[in-house]
N, C-alpha and C positions, 0 to 999 in steps of 0.2 A: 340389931338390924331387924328381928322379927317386931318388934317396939315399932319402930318407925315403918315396916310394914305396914303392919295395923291401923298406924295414924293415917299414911298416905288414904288407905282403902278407906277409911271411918270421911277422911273428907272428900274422895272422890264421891261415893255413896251419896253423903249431904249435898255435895253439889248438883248429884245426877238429880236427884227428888226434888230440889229447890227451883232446878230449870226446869223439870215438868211440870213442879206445880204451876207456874207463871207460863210454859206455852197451853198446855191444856184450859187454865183460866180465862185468858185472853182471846186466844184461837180456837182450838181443836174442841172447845165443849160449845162453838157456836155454830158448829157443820155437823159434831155429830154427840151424841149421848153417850162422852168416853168419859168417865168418872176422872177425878184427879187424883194424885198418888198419897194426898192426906188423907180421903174418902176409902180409896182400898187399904189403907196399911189400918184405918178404924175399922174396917171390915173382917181384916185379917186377925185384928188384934181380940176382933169380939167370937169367931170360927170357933175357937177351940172349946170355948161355953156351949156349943152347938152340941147334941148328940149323936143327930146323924149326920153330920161332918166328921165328926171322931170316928165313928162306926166304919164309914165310906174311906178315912185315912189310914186305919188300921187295917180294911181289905186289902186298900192300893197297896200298902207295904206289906204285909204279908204273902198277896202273890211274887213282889218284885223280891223280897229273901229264898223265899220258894224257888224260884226260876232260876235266881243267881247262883244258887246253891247247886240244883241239878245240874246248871252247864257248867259250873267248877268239877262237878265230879261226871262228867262226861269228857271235856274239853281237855283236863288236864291229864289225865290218863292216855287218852288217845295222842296228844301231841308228844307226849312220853314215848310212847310207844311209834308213832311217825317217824320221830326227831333220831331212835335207836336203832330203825329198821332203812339206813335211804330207799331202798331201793322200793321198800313199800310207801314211802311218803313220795318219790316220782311216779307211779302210779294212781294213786291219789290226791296229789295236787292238781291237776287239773281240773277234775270234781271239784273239789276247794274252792279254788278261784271261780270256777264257774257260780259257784251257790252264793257264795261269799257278799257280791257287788249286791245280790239281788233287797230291792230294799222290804225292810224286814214288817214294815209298815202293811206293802201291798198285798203280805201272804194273810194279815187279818180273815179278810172274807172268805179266801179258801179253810182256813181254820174253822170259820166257823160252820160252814158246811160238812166238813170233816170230823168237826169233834162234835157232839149235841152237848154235854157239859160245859157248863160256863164259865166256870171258873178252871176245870183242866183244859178248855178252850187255851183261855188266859197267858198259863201258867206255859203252857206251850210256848203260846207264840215269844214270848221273855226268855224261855230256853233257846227256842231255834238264832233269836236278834243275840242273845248275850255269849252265843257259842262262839262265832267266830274269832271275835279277838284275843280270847283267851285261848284257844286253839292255834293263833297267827301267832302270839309272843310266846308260847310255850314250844311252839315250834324253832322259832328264832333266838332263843334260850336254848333248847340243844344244840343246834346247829354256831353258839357262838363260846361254842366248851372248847377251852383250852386243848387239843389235840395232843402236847407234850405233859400236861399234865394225867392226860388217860396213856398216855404210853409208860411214863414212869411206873404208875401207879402196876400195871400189865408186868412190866419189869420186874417189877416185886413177885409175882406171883399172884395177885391179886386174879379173880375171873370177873365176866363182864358184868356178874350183877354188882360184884362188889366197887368196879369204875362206874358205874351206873349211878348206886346209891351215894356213892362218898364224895363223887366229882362231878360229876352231868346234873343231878337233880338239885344240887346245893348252886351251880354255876346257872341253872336254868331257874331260881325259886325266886330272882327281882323283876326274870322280865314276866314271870307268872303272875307276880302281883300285880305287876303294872298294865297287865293283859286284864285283871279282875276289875281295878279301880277303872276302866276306861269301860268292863262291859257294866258296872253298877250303871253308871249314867245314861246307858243306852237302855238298862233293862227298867230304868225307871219311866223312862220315854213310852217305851211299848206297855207298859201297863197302865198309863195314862190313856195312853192310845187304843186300846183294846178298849177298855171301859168307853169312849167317846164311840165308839163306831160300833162296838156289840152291846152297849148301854148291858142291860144286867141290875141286881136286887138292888147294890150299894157299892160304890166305888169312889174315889176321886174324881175321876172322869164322870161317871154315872151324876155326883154332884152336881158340875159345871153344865152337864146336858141340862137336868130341870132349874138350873140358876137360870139360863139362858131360856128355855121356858116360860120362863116370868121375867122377861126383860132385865134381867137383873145383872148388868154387867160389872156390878162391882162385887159383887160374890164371883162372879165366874174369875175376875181377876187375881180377888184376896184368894183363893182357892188354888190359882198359878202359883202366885207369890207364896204358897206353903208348900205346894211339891220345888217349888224352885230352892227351896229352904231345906228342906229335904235331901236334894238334891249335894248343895253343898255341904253338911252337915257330912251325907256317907263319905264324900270325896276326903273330905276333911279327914275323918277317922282313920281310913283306909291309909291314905296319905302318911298320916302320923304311923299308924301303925308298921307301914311299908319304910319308912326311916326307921326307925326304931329295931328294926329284924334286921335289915341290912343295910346299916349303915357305911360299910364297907364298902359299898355298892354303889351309894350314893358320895364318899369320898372318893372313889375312883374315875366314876362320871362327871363330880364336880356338882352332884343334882344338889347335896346339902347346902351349895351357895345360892340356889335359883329360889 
């Protein structure tokens, strides 16, 4: 099945690129100077020869590990801690919700007034964008624990750290990952985005400003098309790695057929 996955997607892909090469050809490079998707994937193909392409891609990912990392270890403790305490997590959910919507984009400029560091600018703002969801599904991971399995567990004699570690953080650790794989993609986003709007020495972002500088719209794409590559690659990883821990999890949900 994963076989024919693969085929399906390998010839959707071919198809998508075949039909833009031919509207782009035809139309869209007669209105405007939009490169065709042979011209950027030659672009993309030739980036990685580049040095300060390499340089500016190894920033972008390094703040967006950095970021993802601090809100895993902020997000998941504290939802732990929420998830065990209701009555502190009804006091604090409407904080939550209130901050939560706000988009993570718009708090850029405040950032950077706030922070003078560029790169702890950065790193911020990838922490505050990547908290939330992993905060919402570590929440919703305790709150989805078995309640006769922590009574049994009480029954025995057991105390609440012990239903805590043996049952609540094992029953809450699929929707945790799946909290992590949803903020990777967001925190790649804002580091993107950070770099575009605070520009800075070298980034990914910082790339595509001076591509677009020099009218160079086929860099500024081949440049998408690798953080888009990027992009899928973590998900991919995560993904795997997230079957693989709990596959149990995934039999239960049914996710290992999807």
């Amino acid at each position: 099945m994963n076989r024919a996955r693969l085929t399906r997607g390998a010839i959707g892909v071919a198809g998508f690129l075949v039909i833009g090469e031919l509207v782009v050809r035809l139309w869209v490079s007669r209105a405007f100077d939009f490169p065709a998707p042979s011209v950027i994937l030659y672009e993309a193909a030739l980036l990685p020869l580049d040095p300060e392409f390499l340089e500016g891609m190894l920033i972008t990912v390094g703040n967006w590990g950095l970021g993802l990392l601090i809100a895993i270890g902020v997000a998941v403790p504290l939802g732990v801690l929420l998830g065990a305490l209701p009555p502190l997590e009804q006091a604090v959910r409407p904080l939550v919700e209130f901050m939560r919507p706000i988009p993570s984009v718009a708090i850029i400029p405040l950032a950077i007034l706030l922070i003078p560091n560029d790169s702890l600018m950065k790193v911020s703002v990838i922490v505050y964008a990547s908290l939330w969801p992993i905060l919402i599904n570590t929440l919703y991971g305790m709150n989805d624990v078995d309640p006769l399995a922590k009574e049994s567990m009480r029954t025995f004699g057991f105390g609440s750290l012990a239903v805590l570690t043996r049952v609540s953080l094992p029953s809450a650790a699929p929707f945790v990952a799946t909290g992590v794989r949803i903020a990777a993609g967001i925190a790649l986003v804002l580091a993107v985005s950070a770099e575009l709007v605070a520009g800075g020495v070298n980034g990914l972002g910082v790339f595509a400003v001076a591509a677009g500088a020099g009218n160079r719209m086929d860099l500024i794409m081949a440049a998408a098309l690798w953080a888009g590559i990027f992009g899928v690659l973590a998900n991919v990883v995560l993904q795997l790695a997230e079957r693989r821990l709990f596959r149990w999890h995934w039999l239960r949900t049914g996710g290992a057929r999807t």
